[in-house]
Each structure stands twice: as structure tokens, then as C-alpha cells.
C-alpha positions in Angstrom: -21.1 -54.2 36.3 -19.3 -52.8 33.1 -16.9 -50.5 33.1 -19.6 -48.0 31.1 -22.0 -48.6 33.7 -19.4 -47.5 36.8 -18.2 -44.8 34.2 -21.8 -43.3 34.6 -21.9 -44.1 38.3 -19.3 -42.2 39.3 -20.0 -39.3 36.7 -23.3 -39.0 38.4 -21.6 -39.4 42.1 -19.5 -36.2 41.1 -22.4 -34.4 39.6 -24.2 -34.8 43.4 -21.1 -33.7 44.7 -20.5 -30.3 42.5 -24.6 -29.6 43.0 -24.3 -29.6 46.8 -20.8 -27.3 46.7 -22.3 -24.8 44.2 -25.5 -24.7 46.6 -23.1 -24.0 49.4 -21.5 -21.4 47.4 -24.5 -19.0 46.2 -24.6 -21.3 43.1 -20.9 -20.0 42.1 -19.3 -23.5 42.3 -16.8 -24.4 44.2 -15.1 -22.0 46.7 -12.9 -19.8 44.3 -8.5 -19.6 45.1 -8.2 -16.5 46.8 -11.5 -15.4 47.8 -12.1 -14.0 50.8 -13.2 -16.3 53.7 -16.8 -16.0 55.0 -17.5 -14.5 58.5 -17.4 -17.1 61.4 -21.3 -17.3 61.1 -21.1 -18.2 57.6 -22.2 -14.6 55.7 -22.7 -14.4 53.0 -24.5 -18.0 52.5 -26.0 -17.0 49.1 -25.5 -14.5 46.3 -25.4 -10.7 46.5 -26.8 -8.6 44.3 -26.1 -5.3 43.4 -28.6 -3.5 41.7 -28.0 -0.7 39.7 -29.6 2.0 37.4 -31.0 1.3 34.1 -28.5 0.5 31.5 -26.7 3.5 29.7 -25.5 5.8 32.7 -22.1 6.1 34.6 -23.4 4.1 37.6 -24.2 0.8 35.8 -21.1 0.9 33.4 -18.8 1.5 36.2 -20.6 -1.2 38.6 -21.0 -4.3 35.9 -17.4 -3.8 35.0 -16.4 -3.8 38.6 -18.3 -6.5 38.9 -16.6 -8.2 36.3 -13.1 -7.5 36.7 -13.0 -7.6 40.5 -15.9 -8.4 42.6 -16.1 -11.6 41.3 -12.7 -13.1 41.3 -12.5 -12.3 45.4 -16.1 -13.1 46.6 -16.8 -16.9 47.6 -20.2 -16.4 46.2 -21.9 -14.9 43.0 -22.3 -11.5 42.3 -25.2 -10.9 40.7 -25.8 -7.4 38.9 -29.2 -6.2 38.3 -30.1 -3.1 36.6 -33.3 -1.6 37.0 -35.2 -1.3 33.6 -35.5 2.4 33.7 -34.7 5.0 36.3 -31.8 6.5 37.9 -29.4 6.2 40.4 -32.0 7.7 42.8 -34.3 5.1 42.1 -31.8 2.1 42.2 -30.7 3.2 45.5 -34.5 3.4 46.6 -35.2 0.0 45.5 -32.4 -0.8 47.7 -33.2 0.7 51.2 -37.1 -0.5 50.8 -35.9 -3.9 50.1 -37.5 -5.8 53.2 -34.5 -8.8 52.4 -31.8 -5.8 52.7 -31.5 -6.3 56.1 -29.5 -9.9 55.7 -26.3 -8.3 53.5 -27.1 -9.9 50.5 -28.1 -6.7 48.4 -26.4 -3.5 47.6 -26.5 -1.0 45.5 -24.1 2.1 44.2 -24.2 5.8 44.5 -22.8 9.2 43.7 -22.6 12.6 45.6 -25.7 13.2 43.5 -27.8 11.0 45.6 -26.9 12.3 48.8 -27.2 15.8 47.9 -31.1 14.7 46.4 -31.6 13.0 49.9 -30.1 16.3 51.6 -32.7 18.6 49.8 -35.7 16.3 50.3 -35.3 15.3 46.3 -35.0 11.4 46.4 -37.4 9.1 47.8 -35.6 8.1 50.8 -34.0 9.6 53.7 -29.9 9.9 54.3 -30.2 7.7 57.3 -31.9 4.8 55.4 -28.6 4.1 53.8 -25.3 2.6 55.7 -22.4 3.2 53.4 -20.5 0.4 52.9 -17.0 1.2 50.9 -16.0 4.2 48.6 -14.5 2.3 44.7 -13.4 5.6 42.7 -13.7 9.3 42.3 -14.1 11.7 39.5 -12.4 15.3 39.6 -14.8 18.1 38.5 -12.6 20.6 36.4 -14.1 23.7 34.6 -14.0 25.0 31.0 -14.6 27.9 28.9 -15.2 28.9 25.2 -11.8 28.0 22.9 -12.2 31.7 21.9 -13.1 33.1 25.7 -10.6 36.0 26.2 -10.0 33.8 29.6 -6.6 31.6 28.8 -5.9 30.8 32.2 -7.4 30.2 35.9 -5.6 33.9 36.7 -8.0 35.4 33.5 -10.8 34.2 35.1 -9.7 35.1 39.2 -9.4 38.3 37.7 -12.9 38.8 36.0 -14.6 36.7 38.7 -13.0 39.2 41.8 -14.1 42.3 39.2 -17.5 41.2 38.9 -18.9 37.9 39.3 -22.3 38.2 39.0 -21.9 38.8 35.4 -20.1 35.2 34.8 -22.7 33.3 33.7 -21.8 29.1 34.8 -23.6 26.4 33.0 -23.8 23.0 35.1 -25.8 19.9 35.3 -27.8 18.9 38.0 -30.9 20.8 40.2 -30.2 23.8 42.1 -28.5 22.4 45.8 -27.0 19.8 44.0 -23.2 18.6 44.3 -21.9 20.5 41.6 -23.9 23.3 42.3 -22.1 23.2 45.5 -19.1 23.4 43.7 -19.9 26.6 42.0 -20.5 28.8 45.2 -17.3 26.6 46.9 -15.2 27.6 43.8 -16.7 31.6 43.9 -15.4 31.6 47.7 -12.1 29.8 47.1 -10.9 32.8 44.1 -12.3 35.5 46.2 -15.2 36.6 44.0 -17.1 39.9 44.4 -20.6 38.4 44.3 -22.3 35.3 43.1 -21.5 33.8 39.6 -24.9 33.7 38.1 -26.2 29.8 37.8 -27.7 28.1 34.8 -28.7 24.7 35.6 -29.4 22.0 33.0 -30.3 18.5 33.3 -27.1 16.8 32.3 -23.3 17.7 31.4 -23.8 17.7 28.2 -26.4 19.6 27.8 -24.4 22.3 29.7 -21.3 21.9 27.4 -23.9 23.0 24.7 -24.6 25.7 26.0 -21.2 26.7 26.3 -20.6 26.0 22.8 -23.3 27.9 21.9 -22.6 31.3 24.0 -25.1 30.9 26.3 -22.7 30.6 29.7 -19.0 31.6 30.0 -18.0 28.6 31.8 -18.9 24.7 32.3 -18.3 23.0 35.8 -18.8 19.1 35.2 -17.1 15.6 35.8 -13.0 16.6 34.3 -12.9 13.5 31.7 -16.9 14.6 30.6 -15.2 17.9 29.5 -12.0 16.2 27.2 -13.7 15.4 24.6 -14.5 19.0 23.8 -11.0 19.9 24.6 -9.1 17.6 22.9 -11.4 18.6 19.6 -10.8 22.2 20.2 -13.5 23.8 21.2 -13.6 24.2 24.4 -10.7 25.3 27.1 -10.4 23.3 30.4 -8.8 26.2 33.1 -8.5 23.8 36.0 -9.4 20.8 37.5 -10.9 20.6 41.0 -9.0 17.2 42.3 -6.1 16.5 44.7 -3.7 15.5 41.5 -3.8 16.2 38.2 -5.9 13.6 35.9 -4.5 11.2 33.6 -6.6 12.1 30.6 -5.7 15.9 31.0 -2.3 15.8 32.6 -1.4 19.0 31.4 -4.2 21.2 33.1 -3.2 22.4 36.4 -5.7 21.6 39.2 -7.1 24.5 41.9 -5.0 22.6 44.7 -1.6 23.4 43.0 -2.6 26.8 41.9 -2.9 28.2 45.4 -6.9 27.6 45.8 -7.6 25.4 49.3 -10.1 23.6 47.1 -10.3 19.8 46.2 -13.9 18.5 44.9 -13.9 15.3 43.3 -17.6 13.3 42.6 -17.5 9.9 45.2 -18.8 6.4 43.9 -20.4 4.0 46.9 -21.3 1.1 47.7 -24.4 1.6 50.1 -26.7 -0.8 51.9 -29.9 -0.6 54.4 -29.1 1.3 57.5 -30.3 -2.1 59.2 -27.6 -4.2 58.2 -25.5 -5.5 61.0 -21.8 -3.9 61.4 -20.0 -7.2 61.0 -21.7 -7.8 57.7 -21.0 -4.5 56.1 -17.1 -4.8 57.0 -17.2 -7.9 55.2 -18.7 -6.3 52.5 -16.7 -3.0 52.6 -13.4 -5.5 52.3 -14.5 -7.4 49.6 -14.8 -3.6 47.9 -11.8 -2.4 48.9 -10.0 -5.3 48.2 -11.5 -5.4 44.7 -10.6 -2.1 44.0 -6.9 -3.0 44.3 -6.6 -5.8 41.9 -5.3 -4.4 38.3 -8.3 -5.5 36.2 -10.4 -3.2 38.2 -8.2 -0.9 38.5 -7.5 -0.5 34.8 -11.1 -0.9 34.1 -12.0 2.0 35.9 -9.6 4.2 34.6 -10.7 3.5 31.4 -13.8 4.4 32.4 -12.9 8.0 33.7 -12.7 7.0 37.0 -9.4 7.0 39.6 -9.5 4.4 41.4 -10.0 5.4 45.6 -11.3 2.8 48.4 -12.0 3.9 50.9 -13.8 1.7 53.8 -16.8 1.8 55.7 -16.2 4.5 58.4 -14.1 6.9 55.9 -17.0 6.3 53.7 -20.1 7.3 55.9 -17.9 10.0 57.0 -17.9 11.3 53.5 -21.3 10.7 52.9 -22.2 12.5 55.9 -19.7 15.5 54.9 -21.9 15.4 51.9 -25.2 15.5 53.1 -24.7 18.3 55.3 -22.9 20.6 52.7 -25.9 19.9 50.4 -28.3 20.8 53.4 -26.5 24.0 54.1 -26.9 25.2 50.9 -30.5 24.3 50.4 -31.3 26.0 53.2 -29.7 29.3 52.0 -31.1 28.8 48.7 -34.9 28.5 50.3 -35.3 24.6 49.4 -35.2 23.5 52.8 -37.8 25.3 55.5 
């Protein structure tokens, strides 16, 4: 035999041999340095998916970058990410918990206090209890804003106005009435002490609020913090407080309810959910190959890029949250008549 011909044997011996390990391996090739070890039954045995909403919204930019700066690097098989070619988180998360293949831990998807508080009101396509939650990746403080000209400089302008008379504060905010930052609204009215109910004006997204702040239409806009810095940072609009547990890095100098005396911390939660169906010991592998993606500095700096502060959290904490959530939202939509 020449020494071509045992030159092409053996590159065709080691082709056979990197087929079968990248079959083993979800198609990823061989197992990765430093990825997490299967379970003792051999999950996960192929790749996982996580599908997402359709390209454009903060879901799918936050999840493909995760993807690509963590996930990937710490799971022994491939992550797949497939976004849905049109339709929300809602939606995404549907696709998810009627999957009849969810039930084997190879497909997730990722949510946001939105989508519980749709499934609290009877607004999403699903029920609460057909999702498991599997890990918490990052948070978002809501903060609120008024007018650059608004006579209100600080939080203590507006405690003042809203204990006076609050049902003559006008709020603009995004999202349907019983929503999660509707809920913020009436928590923030309670936490100041306000003589009545600030008067709600829904719209269908942030920005559309912020316009109408900009216009005159509201006093003040409640919304994701960093959504609201733009605005600020140009001027034209006045950020009075932020509603999480620290200050944010993109507004470091705005105080935040917590340090102002105001027992109130709301900050907007992104999951990683499953099927309700999907055995325990597969969704703590799952929730600690989250977790532990969430702590490597790619990720990390990825999401904060991204407006997002990095916060894992794992699967108990999680459905506790989500379950917290849920039955805020429900509360509410049964005192504003949207749940009989």
C-alpha cells in the first residue's frame, strides 16, 4: 500500500471516529473542556432547543446572545435557538408547553413577568401550571419619569402631589390593564401613600407611552429603567426613581424607591421555562447549566450591554417567583373585574 493510500485510510478511520462522537454529542463534536457532565442516565443525549419570539424583541436578543456567549461554551451538547417567525413571547412560550417532545428536556423556551401576568388574567394561551420554571438569567429595574419641564424635580415633588390628589396624575405605561407594570402602578400609589388612584393610560408598548409623555398626554411614564435613558440622557424627559434593589449602571445617579424610604423593589424577571411534565432531575440539570452560564463574563457582559443585570436564580427560587407573580397579577385582575 502507498503511503497516499494509508494517508486516506486513516483520514477516513478518523472521519468515522469524529462522526460517531459528534452523534454522541447532539451533533456538537466532541465533548467540550469544561462542560458540564450529563446526568447518570445520560440527559441530555441530543440537542436542546430554545425557542424564542420572532426576531426584533427583548426576549430573542437577550436569549441568542446568551446563547452565544454562555450556554454554549458549558453545555456538552448543541444549543439550538429557534425563533418563531412572528409572534410574541406569549406565543413562543405556548409553542413550548404544547410541544408533545417537551416532556424529554430537550426544549425550552424564555419568559418575562409579562407572560405570567397574561396567564394570571386568562390572556395567554396556556395556563400557569403548564409551565415548570427552570432558572431565573437577569432582571430589569422599572424606574419612572416625567416631562423635562414637569414642575416635579424630585420623587418628594411628586409624594407630595400624588398624597394631595392622585387621581389627577395621569401614568402612561405599556402593557394591558392587570399586567406587571400595571401592577407596579397601584404597588407604587400604596408605597408613597396616595390619596386615591393615579389615573391609568395603557398603551401597547414603552415607547409608545414615552410619547405620550412627550407629548403632554400623561404626567408620568413607568417602563423597563434603561427603556427610559435614552430620553433622559437627550433631555427630555426626567427619570425620579428607579424601582430596583440597587441603583442601575446606565443611570447611576438616580436614586432608587428602596434607598428613598419606599418598602418597594420591582424589577421585570427573565426565565427559563419548560413543560410542567419534565422530570425534576432534568430541570436541575438544566437550571445549572443556566445558572452556571449566567456567571461566566461573556454573559455577563453581554447582558449588561443589553440592559439587563445579570441575576440567576435556580429552579425553586425561580417557580417561587413565578408563582409570587402569578398571584399578584390574579389579585389585581380580580379587583379590576377581569377575572370572575
Amino acid at each position: 500500500m502507498s503511503v497516499s493510500s494509508t494517508t486516506k485510510c486513516l483520514l477516513a478511520a478518523t472521519a468515522v471516529v469524529a462522526l460517531a462522537t459528534g452523534c454522541a454529542n447532539g451533533g456538537g463534536g466532541a465533548p467540550k473542556a469544561g462542560a458540564l457532565p450529563a446526568n447518570p442516565d445520560g440527559y441530555p443525549d441530543s440537542e436542546i432547543t430554545l425557542r424564542l419570539p420572532a426576531p426584533g424583541s427583548q426576549t430573542e436578543a437577550l436569549g441568542r446572545s446568551f446563547v452565544d456567549n454562555g450556554m454554549s461554551g458549558l453545555s456538552p451538547v448543541q444549543i439550538r435557538v429557534d425563533p418563531l417567525p412572528n409572534g410574541g413571547t406569549d406565543d413562543s412560550a405556548s409553542s413550548v408547553v404544547h410541544d408533545p417532545r417537551v416532556g424529554d428536556g430537550h426544549l425550552v423556551t424564555m419568559i418575562t413577568n409579562s407572560t405570567v401576568a397574561s396567564t394570571a388574567i386568562g390572556a395567554a394561551p396556556f395556563a400557569f401550571d403548564d409551565m415548570r420554571g427552570v432558572a431565573t438569567l437577569a432582571s430589569q429595574p422599572l424606574g419612572f419619569a416625567v416631562r423635562a419641564d414637569s414642575p416635579w424635580r424630585t420623587l418628594d415633588d411628586l409624594v407630595d402631589a400624588a398624597r394631595s390628589d392622585a387621581t389627577k396624575i395621569k401614568v402612561g405605561l405599556s402593557g394591558t390593564a392587570g399586567g406587571y407594570i400595571h401592577i407596579a402602578a397601584i404597588q407604587l400609589n400604596k408605597a408613597i401613600g396616595a390619596d386615591g388612584d393615579f389615573a391609568i393610560v395603557p398603551h401597547k408598548t414603552s415607547g409608545e407611552s414615552t410619547l405620550t409623555l412627550l407629548g403632554g398626554g400623561v404626567e408620568i411614564a413607568i417602563g423597563i429603567a434603561s427603556g427610559l435613558t435614552q430620553q433622559a440622557e437627550a433631555g427630555k424627559i426626567r427619570i425620579l426613581a428607579t424601582m430596583g434593589a440597587e441603583r442601575t449602571a446606565d443611570a447611576p445617579d438616580v436614586p432608587t424607591l428602596k434607598e428613598s424610604g419606599y418598602d418597594l423593589v420591582v424589577e421585570n424577571q427573565m426565565q427559563v421555562v419548560t413543560g410542567h411534565d419534565v422530570p425534576a432531575d432534568k430541570v436541575a440539570w438544566l437550571s445549572k447549566l443556566v445558572t452556571e452560564s449566567a456567571g461566566v463574563k461573556a454573559a455577563e457582559d453581554a447582558m449588561v450591554k443589553l440592559g439587563w443585570t445579570p441575576a440567576p436564580l435556580d429552579a425553586a427560587a425561580t417557580q417561587e417567583a413565578m408563582r409570587t407573580a402569578f398571584d399578584d397579577a390574579r389579585d389585581l385582575g380580580k379587583q379590576l373585574g377581569l377575572i370572575k
